[in-house]
PDB file of N, CA, C and O in Angstrom:
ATOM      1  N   UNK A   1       0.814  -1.185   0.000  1.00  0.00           N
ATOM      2  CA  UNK A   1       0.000   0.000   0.000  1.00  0.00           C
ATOM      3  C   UNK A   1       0.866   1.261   0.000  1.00  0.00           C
ATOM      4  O   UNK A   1       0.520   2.320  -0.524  1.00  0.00           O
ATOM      5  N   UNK A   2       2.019   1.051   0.633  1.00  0.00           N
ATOM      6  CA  UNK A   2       2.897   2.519   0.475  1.00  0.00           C
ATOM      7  C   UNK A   2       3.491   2.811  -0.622  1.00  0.00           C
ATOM      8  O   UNK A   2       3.629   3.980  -0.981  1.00  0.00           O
ATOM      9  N   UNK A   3       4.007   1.601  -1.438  1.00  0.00           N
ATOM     10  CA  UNK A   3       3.675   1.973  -2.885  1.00  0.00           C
ATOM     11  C   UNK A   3       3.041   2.798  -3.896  1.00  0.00           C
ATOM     12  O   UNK A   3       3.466   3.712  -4.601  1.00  0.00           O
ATOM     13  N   UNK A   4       1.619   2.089  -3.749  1.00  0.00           N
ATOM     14  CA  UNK A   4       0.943   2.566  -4.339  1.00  0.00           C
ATOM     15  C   UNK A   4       0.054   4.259  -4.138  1.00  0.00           C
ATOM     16  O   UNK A   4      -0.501   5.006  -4.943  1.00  0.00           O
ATOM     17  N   UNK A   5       0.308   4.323  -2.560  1.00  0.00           N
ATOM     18  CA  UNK A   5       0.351   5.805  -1.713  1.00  0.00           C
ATOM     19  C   UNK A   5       1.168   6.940  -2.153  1.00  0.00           C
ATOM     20  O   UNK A   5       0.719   8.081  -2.262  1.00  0.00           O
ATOM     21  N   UNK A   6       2.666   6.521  -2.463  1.00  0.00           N
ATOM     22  CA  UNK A   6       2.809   7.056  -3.149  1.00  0.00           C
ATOM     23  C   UNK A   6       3.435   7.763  -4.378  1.00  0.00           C
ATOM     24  O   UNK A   6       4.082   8.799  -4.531  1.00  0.00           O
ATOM     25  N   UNK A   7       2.855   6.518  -5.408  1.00  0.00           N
ATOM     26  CA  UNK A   7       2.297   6.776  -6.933  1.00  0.00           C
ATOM     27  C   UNK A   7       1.381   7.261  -7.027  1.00  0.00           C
ATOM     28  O   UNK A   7       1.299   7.808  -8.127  1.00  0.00           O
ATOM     29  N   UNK A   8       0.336   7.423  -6.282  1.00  0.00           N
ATOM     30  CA  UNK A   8      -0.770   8.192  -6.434  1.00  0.00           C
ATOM     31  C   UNK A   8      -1.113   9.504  -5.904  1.00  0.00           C
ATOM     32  O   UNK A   8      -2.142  10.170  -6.020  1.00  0.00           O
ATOM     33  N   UNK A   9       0.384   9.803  -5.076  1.00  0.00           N
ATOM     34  CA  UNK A   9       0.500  10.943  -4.624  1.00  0.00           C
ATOM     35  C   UNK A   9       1.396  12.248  -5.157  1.00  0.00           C
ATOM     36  O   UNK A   9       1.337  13.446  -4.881  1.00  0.00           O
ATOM     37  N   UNK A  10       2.235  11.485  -6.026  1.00  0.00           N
ATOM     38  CA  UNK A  10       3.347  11.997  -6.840  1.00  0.00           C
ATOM     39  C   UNK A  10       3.118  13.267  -7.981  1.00  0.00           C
ATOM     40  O   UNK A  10       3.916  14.204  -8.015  1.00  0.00           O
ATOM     41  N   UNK A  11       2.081  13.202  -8.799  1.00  0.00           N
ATOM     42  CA  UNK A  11       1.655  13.805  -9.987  1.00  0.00           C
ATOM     43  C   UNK A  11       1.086  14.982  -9.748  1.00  0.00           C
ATOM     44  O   UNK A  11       0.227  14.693  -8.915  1.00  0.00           O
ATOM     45  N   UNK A  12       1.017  16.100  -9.943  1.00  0.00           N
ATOM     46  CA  UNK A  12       0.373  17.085 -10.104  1.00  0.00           C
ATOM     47  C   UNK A  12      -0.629  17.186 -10.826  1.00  0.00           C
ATOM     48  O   UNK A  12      -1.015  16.173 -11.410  1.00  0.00           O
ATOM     49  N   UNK A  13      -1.184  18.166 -10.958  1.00  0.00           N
ATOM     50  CA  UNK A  13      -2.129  18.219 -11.701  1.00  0.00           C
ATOM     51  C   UNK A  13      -1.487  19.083 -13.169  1.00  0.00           C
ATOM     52  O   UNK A  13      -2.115  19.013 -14.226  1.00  0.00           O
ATOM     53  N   UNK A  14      -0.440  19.722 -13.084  1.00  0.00           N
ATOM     54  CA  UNK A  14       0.196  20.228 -14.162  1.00  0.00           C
ATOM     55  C   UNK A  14       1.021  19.004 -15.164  1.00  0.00           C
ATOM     56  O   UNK A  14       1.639  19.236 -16.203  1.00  0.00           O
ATOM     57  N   UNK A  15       0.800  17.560 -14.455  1.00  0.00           N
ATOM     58  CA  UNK A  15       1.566  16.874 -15.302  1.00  0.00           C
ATOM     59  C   UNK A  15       0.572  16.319 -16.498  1.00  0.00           C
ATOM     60  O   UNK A  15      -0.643  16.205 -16.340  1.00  0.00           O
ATOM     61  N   UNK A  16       1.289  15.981 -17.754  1.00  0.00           N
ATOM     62  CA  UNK A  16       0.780  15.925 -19.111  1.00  0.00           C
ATOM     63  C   UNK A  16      -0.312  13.815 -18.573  1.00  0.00           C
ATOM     64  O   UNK A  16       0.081  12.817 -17.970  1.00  0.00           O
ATOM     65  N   UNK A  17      -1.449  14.133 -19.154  1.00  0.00           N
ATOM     66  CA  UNK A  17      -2.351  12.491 -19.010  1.00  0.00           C
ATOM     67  C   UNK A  17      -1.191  11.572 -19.008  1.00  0.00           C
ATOM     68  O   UNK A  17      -0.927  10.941 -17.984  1.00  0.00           O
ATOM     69  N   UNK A  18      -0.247  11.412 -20.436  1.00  0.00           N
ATOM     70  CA  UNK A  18       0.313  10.142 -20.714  1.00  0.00           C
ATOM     71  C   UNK A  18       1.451  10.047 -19.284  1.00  0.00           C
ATOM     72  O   UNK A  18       1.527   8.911 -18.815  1.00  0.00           O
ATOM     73  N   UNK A  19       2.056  10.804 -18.791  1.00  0.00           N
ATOM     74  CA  UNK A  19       2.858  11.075 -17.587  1.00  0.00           C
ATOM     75  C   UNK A  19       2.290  10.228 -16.631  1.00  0.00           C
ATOM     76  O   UNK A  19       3.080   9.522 -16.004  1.00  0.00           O
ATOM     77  N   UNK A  20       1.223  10.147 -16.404  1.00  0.00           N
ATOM     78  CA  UNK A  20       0.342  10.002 -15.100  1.00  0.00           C
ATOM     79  C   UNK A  20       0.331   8.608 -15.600  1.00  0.00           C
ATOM     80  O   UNK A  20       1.157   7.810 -15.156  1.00  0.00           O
ATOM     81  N   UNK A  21      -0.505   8.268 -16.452  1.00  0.00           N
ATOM     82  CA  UNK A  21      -0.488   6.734 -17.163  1.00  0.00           C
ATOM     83  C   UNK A  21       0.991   5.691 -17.291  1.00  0.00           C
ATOM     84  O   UNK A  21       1.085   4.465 -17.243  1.00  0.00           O
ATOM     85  N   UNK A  22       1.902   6.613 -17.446  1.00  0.00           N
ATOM     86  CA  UNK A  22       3.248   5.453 -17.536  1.00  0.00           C
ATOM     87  C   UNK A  22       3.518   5.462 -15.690  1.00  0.00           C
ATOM     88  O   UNK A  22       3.651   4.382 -15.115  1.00  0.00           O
ATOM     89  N   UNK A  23       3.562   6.507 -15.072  1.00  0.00           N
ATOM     90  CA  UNK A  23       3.238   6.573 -13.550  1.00  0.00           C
ATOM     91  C   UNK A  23       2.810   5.539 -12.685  1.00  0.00           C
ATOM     92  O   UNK A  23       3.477   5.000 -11.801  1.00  0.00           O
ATOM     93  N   UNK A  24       1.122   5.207 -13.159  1.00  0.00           N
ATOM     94  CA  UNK A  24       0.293   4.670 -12.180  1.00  0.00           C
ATOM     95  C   UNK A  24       0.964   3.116 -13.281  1.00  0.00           C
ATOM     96  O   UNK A  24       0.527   2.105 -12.730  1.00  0.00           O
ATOM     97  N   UNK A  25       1.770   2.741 -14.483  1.00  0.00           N
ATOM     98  CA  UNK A  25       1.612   1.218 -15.159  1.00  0.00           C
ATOM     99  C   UNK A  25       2.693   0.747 -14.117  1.00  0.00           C
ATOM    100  O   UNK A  25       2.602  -0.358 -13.583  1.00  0.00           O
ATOM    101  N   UNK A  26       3.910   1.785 -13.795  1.00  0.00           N
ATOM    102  CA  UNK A  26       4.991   1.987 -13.232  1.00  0.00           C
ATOM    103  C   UNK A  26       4.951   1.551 -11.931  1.00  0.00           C
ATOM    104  O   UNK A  26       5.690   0.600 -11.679  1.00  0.00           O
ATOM    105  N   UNK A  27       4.080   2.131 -10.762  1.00  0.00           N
ATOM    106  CA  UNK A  27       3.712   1.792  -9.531  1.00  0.00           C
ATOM    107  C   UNK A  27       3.049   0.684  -9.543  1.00  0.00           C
ATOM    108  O   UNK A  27       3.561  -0.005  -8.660  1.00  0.00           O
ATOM    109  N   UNK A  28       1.910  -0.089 -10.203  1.00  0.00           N
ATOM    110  CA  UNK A  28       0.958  -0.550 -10.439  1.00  0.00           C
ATOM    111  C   UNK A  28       2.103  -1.990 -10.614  1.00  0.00           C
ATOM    112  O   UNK A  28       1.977  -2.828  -9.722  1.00  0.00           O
ATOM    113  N   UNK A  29       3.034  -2.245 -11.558  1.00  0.00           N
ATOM    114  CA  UNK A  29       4.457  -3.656 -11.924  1.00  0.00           C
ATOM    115  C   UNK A  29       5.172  -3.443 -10.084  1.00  0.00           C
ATOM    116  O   UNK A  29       5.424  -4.282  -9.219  1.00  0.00           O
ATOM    117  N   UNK A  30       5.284  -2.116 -10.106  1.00  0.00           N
ATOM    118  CA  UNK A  30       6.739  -2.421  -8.676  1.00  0.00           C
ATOM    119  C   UNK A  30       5.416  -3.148  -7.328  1.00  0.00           C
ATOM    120  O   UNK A  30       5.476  -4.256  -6.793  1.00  0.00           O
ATOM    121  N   UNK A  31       4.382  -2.099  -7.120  1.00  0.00           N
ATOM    122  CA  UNK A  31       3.458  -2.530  -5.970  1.00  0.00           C
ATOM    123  C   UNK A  31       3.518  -4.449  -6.332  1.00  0.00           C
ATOM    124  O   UNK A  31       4.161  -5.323  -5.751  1.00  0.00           O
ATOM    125  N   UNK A  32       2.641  -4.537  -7.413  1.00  0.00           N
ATOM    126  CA  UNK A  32       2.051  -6.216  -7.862  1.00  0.00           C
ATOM    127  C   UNK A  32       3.535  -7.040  -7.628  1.00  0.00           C
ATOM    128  O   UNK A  32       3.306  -8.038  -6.945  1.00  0.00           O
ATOM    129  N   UNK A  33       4.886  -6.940  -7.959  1.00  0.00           N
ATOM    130  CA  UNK A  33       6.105  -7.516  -7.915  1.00  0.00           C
ATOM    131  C   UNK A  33       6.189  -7.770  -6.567  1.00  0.00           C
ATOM    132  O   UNK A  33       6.376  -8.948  -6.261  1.00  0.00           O
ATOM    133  N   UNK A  34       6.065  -6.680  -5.380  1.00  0.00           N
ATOM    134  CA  UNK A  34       6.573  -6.648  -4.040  1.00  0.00           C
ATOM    135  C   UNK A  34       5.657  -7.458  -3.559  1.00  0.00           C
ATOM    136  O   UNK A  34       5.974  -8.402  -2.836  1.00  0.00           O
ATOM    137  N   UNK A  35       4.304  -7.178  -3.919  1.00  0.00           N
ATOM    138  CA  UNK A  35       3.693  -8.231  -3.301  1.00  0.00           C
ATOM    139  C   UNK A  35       3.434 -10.038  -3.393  1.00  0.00           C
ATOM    140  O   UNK A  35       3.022 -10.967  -2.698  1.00  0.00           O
ATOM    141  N   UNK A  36       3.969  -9.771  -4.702  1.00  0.00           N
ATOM    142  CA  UNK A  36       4.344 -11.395  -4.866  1.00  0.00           C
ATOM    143  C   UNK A  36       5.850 -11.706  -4.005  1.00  0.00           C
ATOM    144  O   UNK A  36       5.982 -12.661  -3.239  1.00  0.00           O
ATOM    145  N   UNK A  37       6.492 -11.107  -4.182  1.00  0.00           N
ATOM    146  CA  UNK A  37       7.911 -11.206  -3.326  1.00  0.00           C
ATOM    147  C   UNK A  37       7.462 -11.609  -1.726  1.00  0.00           C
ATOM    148  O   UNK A  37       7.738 -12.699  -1.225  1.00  0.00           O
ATOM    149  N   UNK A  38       6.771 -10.600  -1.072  1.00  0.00           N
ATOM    150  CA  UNK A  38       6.555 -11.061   0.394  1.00  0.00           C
ATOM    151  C   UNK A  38       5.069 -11.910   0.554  1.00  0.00           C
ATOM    152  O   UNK A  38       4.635 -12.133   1.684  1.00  0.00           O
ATOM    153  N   UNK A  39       4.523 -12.245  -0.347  1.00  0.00           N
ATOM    154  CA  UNK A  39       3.517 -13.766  -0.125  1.00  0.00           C
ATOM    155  C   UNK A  39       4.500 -14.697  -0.851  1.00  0.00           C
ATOM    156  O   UNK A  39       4.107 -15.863  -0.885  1.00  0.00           O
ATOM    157  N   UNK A  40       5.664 -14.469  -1.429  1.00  0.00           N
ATOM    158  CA  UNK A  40       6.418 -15.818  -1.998  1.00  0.00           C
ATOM    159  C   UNK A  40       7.310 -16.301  -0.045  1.00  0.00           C
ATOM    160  O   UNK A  40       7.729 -17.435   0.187  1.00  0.00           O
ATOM    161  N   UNK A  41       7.361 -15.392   0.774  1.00  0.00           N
ATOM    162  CA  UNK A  41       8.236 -15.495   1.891  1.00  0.00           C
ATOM    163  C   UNK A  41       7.154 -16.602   2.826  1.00  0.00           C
ATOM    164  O   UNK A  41       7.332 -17.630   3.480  1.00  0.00           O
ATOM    165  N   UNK A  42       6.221 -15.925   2.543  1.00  0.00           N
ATOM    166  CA  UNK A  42       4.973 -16.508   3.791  1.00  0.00           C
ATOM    167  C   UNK A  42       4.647 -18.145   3.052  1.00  0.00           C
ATOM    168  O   UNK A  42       4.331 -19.083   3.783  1.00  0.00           O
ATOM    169  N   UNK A  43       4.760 -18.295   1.698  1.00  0.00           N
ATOM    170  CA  UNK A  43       3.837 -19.163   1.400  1.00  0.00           C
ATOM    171  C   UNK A  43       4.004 -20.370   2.026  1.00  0.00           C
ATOM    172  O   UNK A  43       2.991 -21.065   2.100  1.00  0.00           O
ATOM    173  N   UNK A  44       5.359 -20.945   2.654  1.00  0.00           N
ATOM    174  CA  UNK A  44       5.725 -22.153   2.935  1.00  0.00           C
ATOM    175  C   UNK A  44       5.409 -22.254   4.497  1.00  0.00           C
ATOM    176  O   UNK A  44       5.345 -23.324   5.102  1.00  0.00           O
ATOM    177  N   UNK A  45       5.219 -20.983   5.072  1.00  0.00           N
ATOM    178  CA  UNK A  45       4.716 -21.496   6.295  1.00  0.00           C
ATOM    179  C   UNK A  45       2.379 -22.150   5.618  1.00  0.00           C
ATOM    180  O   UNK A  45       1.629 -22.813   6.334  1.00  0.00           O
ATOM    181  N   UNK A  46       2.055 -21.649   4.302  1.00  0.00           N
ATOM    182  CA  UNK A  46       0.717 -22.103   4.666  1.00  0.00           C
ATOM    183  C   UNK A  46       0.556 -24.032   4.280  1.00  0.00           C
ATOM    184  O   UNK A  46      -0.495 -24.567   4.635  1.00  0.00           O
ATOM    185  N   UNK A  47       1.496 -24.787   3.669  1.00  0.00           N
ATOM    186  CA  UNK A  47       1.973 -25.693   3.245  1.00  0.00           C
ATOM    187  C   UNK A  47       1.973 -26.585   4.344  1.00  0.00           C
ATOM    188  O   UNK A  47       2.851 -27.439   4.221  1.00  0.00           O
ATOM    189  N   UNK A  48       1.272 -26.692   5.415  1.00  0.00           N
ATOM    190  CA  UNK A  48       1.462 -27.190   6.940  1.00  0.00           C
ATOM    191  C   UNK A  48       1.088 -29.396   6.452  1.00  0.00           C
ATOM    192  O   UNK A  48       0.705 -29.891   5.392  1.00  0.00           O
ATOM    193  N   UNK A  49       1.390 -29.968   7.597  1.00  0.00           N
ATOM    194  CA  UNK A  49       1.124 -31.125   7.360  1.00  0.00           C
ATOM    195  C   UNK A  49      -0.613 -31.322   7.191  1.00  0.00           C
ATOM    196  O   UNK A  49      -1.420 -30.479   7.582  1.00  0.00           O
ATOM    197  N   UNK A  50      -1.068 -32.935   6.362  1.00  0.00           N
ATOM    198  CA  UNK A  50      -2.464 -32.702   6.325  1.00  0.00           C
ATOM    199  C   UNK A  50      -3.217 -33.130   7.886  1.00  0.00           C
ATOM    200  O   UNK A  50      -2.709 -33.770   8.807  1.00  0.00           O
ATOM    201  N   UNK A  51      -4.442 -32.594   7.806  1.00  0.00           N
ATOM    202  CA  UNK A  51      -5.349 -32.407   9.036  1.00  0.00           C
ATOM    203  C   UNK A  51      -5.074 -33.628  10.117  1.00  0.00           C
ATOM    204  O   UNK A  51      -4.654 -33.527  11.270  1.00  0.00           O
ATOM    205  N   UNK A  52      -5.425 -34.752   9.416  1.00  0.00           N
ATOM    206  CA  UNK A  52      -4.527 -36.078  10.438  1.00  0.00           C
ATOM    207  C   UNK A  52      -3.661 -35.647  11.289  1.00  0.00           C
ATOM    208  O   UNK A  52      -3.907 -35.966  12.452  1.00  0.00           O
ATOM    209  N   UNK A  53      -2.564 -34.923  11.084  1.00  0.00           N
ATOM    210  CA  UNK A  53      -1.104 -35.577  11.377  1.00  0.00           C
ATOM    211  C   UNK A  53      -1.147 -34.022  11.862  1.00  0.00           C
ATOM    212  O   UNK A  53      -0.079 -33.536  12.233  1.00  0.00           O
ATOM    213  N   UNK A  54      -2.120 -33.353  11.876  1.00  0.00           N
ATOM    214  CA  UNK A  54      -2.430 -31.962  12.699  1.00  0.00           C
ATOM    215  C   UNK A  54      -2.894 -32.338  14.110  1.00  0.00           C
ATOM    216  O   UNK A  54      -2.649 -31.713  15.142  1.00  0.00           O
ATOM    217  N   UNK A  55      -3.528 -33.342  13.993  1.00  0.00           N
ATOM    218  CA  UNK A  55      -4.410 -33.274  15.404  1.00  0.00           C
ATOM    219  C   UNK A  55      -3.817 -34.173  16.657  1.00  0.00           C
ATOM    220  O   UNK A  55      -4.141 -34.226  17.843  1.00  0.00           O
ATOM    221  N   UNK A  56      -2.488 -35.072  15.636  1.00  0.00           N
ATOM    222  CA  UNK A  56      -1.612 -36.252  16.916  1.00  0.00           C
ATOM    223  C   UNK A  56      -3.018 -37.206  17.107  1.00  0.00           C
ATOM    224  O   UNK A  56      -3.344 -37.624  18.218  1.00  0.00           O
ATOM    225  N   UNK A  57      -3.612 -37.422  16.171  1.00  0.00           N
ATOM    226  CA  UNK A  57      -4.294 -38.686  16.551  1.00  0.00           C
ATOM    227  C   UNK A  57      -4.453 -39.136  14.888  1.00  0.00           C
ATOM    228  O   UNK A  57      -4.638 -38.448  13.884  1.00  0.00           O
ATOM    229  N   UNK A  58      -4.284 -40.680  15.093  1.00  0.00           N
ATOM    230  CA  UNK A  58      -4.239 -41.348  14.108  1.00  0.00           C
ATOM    231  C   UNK A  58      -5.717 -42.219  14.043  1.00  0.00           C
ATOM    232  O   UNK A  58      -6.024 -43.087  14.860  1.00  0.00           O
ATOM    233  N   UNK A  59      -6.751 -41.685  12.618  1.00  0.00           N
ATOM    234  CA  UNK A  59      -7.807 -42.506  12.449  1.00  0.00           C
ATOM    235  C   UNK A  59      -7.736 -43.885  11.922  1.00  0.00           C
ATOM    236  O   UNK A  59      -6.624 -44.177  11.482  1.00  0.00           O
ATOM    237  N   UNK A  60      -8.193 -44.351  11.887  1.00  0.00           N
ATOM    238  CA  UNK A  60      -8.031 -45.764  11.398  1.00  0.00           C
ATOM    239  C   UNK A  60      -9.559 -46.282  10.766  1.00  0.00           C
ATOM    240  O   UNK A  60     -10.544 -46.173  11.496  1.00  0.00           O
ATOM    241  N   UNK A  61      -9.715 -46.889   9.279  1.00  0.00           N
ATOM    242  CA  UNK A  61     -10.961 -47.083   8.899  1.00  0.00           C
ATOM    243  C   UNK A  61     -11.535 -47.901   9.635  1.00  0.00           C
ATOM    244  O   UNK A  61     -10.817 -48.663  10.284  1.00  0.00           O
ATOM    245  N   UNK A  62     -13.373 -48.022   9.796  1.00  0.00           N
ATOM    246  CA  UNK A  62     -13.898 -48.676  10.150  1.00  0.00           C
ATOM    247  C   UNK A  62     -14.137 -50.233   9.763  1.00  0.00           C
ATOM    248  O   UNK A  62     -14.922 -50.918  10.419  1.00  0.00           O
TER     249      UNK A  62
END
């Protein structure tokens, strides 16, 4: 979000449309990149063992 805070805070109103447009494509690649970067850090903690072998008890079929 601070990214994108501020790219969207940057521009004046004296700057030319296409300015603003390569701006917000600009913020819009670095924000989407960073955030794949720090959910690529987290993802292996969501990868946990399956529900079984969560609970320390072993089912067994009927």
């Amino acid at each position: 979000m601070v990214v994108i805070f501020l790219g969207a805070t940057t521009p004046e109103a004296s700057w030319p449309v296409w300015s603003v447009l390569v701006l917000g494509t600009v913020t819009g690649g670095v924000a989407g990149g960073l955030r794949g970067v720090v959910s690529g850090w987290f993802l292996p903690s969501l990868t946990g063992a399956a529900g079984g072998n969560r609970t320390g008890r072993h089912w067994r079929s009927a």
